[in-house]
N, C-alpha and C positions, 0 to 999 in steps of 0.2 A: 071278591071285588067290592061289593057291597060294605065290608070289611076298612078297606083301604082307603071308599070315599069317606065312609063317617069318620076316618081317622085324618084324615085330610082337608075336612070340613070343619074338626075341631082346630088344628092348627091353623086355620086361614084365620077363624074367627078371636083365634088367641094373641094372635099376631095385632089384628083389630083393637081387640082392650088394651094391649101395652102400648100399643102408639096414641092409646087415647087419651089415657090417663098418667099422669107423671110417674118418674121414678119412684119417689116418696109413698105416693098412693101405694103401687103395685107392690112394694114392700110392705109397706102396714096389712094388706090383704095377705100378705106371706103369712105373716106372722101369727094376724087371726086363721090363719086356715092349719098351722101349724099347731095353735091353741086349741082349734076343733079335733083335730086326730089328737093332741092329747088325752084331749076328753075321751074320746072314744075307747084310745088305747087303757084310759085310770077306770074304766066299767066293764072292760075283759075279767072275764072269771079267773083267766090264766096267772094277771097279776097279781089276784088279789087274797087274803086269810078266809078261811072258808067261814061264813058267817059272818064277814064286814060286813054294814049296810051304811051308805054314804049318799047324804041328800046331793041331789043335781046342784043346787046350788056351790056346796062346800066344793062337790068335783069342778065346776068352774074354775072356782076361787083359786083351788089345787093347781089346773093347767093352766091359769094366766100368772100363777107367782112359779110355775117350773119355767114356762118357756121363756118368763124375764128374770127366772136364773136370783128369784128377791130371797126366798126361806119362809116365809110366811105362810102357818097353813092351819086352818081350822081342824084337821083332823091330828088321828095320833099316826103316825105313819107307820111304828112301829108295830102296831095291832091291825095295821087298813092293807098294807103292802106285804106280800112274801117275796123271797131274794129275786126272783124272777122280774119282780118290778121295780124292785131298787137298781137293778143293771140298768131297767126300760128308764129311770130315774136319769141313770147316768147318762145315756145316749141322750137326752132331752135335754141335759144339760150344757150338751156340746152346741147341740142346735140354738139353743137359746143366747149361752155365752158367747161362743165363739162368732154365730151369726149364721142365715139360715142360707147366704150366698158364698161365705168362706167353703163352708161342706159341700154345696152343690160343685160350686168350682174346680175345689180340689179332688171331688171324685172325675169333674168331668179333665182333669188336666191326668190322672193316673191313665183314666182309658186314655189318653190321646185324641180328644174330641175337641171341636173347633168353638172359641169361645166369641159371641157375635159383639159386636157393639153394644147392642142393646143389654147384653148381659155383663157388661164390662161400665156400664154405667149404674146397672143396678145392682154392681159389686159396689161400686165406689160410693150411692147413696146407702149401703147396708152399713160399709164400714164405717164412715162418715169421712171419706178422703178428698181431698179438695182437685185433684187430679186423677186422667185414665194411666198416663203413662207410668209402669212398676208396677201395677195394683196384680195382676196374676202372681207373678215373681214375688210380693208381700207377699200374698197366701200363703205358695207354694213353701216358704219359707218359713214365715211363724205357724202355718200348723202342721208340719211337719217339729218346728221344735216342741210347742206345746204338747205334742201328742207324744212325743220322747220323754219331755220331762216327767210328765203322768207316769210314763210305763218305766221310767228308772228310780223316780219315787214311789209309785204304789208297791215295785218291786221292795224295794230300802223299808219303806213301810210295814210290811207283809213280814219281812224278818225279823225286825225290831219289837215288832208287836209279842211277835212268839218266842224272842229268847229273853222279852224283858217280863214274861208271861203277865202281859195284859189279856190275851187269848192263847188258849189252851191246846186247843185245837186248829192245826197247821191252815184248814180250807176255811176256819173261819179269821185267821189272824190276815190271810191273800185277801179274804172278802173286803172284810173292813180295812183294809191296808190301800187296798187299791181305790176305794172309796172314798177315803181320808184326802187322797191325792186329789182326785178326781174334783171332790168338792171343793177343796181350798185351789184351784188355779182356776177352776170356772167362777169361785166366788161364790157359790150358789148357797152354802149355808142353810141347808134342808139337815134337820135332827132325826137322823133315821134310827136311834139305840132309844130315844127320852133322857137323854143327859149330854146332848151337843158331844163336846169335847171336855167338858168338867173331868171326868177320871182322868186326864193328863196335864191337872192345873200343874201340879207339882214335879212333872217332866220338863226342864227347861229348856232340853233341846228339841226334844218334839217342837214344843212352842216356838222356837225361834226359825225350826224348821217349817211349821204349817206359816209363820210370818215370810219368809222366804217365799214360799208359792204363791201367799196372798199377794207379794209383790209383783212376781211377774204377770199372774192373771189380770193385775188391774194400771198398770202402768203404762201398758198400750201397745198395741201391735205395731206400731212405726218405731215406737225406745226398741222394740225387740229386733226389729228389721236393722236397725243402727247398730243395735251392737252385736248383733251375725257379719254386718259390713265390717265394723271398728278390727272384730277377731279377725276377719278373711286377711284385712289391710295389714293385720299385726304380723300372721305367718307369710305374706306375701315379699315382706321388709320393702316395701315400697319407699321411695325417699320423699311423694309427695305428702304431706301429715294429713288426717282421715279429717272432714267437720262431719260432725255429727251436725241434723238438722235445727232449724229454729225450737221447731215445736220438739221435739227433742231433750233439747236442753229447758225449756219452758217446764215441759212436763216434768222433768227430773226435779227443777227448783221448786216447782209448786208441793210437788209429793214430801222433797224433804224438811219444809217449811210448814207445813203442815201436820206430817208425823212427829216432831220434833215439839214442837205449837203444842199440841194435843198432848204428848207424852206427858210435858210440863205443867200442861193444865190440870192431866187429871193426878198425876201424882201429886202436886202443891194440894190439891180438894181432898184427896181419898187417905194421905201419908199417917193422919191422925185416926180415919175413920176408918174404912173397912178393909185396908192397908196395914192399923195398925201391930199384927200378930205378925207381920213379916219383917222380914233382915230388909238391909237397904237395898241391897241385888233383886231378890222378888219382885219389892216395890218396885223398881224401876220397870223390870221383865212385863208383869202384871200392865201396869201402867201404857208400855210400849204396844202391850198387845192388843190395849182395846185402843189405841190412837191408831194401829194399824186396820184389826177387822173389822167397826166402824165406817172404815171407808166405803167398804162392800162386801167384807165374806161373810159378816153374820155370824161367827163364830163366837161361841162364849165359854170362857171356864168358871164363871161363877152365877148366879141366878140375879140377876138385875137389878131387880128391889131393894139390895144391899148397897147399891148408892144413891150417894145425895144426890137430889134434885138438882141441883146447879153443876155436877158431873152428869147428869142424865142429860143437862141441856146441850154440853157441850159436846156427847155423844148423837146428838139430834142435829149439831151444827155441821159435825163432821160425815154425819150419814146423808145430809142437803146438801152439800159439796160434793161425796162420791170420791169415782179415782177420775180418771185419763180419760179423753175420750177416745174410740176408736180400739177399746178393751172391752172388758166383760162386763162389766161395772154401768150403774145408772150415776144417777144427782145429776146437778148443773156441769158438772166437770170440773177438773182441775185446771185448765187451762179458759174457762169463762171467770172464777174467780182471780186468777192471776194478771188479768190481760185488766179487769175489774180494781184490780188494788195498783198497776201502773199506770193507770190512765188517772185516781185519782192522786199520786205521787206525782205525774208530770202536771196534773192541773194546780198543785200548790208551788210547784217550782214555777209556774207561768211558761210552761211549754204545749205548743201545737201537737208536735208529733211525740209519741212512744217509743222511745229507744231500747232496746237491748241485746245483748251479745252483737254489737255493732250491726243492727238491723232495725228499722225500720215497722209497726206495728198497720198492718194496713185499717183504714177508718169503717172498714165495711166489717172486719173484725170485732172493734170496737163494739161498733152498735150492736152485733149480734151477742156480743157478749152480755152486754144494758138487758137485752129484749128478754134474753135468755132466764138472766138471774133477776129480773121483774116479774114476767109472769110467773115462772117458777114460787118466788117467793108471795105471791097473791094467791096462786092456785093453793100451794099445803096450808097460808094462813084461812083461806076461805072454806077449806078442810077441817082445818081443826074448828072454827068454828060453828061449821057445821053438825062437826061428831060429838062438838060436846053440847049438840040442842037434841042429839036423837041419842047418845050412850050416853049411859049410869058409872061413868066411869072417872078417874080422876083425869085431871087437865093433863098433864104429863106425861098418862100413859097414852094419855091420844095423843099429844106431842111425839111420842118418840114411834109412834102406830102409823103417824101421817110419814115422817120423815125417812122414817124404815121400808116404807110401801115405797115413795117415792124415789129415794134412792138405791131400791133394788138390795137390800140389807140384808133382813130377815130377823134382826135383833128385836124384841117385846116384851114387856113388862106380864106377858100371862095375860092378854087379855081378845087375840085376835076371837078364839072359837067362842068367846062372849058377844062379840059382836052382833047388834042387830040385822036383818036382812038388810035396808039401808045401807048399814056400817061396811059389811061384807062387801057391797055392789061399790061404793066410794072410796074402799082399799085396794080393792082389782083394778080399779080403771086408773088410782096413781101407781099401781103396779105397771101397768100396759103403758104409760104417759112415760114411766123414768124408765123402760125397756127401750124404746124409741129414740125416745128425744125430747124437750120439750119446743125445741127448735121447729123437729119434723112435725109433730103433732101442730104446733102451727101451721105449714107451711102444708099441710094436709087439705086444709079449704084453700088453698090458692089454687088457683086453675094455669092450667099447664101455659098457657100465655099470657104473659100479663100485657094490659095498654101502657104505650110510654107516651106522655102528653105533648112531649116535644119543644115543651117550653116550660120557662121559669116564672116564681110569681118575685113579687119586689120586696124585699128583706128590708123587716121592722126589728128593731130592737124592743124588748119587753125588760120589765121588772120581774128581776132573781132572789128570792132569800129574804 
């Protein structure tokens, strides 16, 4: 009995904190409380190589860049972890990518358990959805695919590995096969071997296949939700024609304008330079692939240092951008710069409103979009110049150190586990900031009710430019 009140006593008072505190809050404490049992989980003996020893701090470091899914990590993983904790690796990675209310949901939608309001709101602030109604029905639906696509590519994986004898042995080719998967559609970009993906630079279809899962992992749970509808509509032969949503279509335009962008950029820079030993087809492959993992998987097939600094920048521009939001992926999003580059297009054409695909850009949009990609772009500049008053290190590699934290990456010049304690504690916290949001992380000091003043002041014009 005694029993039943203290369990009853905890629920009343739990009930109390979420109605005290916002959506946004109650999620950020997910997240850190998820970062603590990682912790917890990377100091079990069971995970670990008998004789690792790993300062408190790096294990931080470790669980704030697993549970935001970035790559980044002061330690060697492959000497600090046995398979035991590479699995524990991948389970984190779900939590982190996928999001820590998709998994709860979707387990509590398998038992058949009743899903409250209050939890159907702090699905919608997890994913970042601007509505309640579909939001179970998303879940049930992208991670039910994502969790298919894993286990029919880690399968595809597992055998390619072993017949193309990258691995020799059948239990380790399933291992890293499955792993392969796992990492590239979460995006997560953790080098569990010490050579990333380099032994399969010169595998073109691997490559173009880990570029495939990097795409679905980062282009966002509602494209994925769209085109399960688009399929359903296609076998259905419905005579009404399907639309895919606003954002939808936004996202797709952004991601291909941008892959494309990047492609051309870095092939035009690298074609003479670190390019130049390959046929024109490489070069392009090559080229495609870091315009692609850049965005968010952190994948690399060649050691960084090998390009020019003005391909490093444009690598740092596209890791500050990210993919989609409401995927796995950090930056500003692809749909804050897109909404960012039409609002300045309709302001040189001299229009009020944002048009596109015959819709309408709402102005609350807009500004969040300004608010988004300002602070964003203050906080990694006030970053970087922070990191280069406390590291010994060149301008650049803190450049692409700050952008890579920030946009949840994992890609580095070799310099994170140099890091000063400082350095260490101001690449975790843009890890935890581009896991989030940079939206959320604002809207974190706002208190659950705001005052509305009820009235307006009187509108001056000022001097522009």
């Amino acid at each position: 009995m005694n029993f039943e009140r203290r369990i009853n006593f905890f629920k009343k008072n739990w009930r109390k904190l979420n109605n005290r505190f916002s959506s946004i809050q109650v999620i950020v404490f997910y997240y850190l409380a998820m970062t603590i049992l990682a912790l917890f989980l990377f100091s079990l003996p069971i995970f670990r190589e008998p004789g690792s020893h790993v300062s408190l701090l790096d294990l931080i470091f470790m669980a704030i860049s697993t549970i935001s899914v970035t790559g980044l990590t002061t330690i060697d993983i492959n000497s600090t972890f046995n398979n035991a904790g590479v699995v524990m690796l991948e389970v984190l990675f779900h939590i982190g990518g996928l999001g820590i209310m998709m998994i709860t949901t979707f387990f509590f939608i398998v038992s058949k358990r009743r899903i409250t309001l209050k939890q159907r709101q702090l699905i919608m602030t997890d994913m970042n959805q601007p509505r309640l109604s579909g939001i179970v029905n998303l879940i049930r639906i992208t991670f039910s695919m994502l969790l298919m696509i894993e286990v029919v590519f880690g399968m595809f994986f597992s055998v390619y590995f072993y017949l193309k004898g990258y691995y020799h042995r059948i239990g380790e080719a399933i291992f890293y096969g499955f792993y392969q998967a796992i990492s590239a559609v979460t995006n997560s970009g953790f080098d569990v071997t010490g050579d990333s993906i380099i032994p399969f630079s010169h595998d073109a279809f691997f490559i173009l296949t880990i570029m495939l899962l990097i795409f679905i992992g980062g282009i966002g749970f509602p494209v994925l939700m769209d085109f399960h509808g688009w399929l359903y509509h296609k076998r259905s032969k419905a005579k009404i024609p399907f639309r895919f949503s606003l954002f939808s279509k936004i996202a797709l335009l952004a991601f291909f304008v941008l892959f494309i962008g990047g492609t051309l950029a870095i092939w035009l820079l690298e074609k003479d330079h670190s390019f130049a030993q390959m046929n024109f087809l490489d070069q392009w492959l090559n080229a495609s692939f870091y315009s692609m993992t850049t965005r968010n998987a952190g994948l690399q097939i060649h050691d960084l240092n090998i390009f020019q600094n003005t391909t490093l920048i444009i690598f740092s521009l596209l890791m500050f951008i990210g993919c989609s939001p409401s995927s796995v992926g950090g930056g500003i999003r692809t749909t804050t710069i897109a909404i960012i580059g039409l609002y300045l297009y309709s302001f040189l054409k001299n229009e009020n409103d944002i048009n596109i695909f015959g819709r309408k850009i709402a102005q609350e949009d807009v500004r969040k979009s300004v608010v988004v990609f300002m602070l964003s772009a203050g906080m990694c500049l006030f970053s970087i110049l922070f990191l280069t008053a406390t590291e010994d290190h060149s301008l650049i590699s803190i450049i692409v150190e700050v952008t890579s934290a920030f946009g949840t990456t994992g890609l580095s010049l070799g310099i994170t586990h140099d890091l000063s304690t400082t350095g260490k504690i101001m690449i975790a916290i843009l890890m935890f900031i581009g896991r989030i949001g940079m939206l959320y992380t604002l809207m974190l000091f706002v208190p659950k009710e705001t005052r509305d003043l009820g009235y307006e002041f009187p509108e001056e014009k000022i001097i522009i430019g």
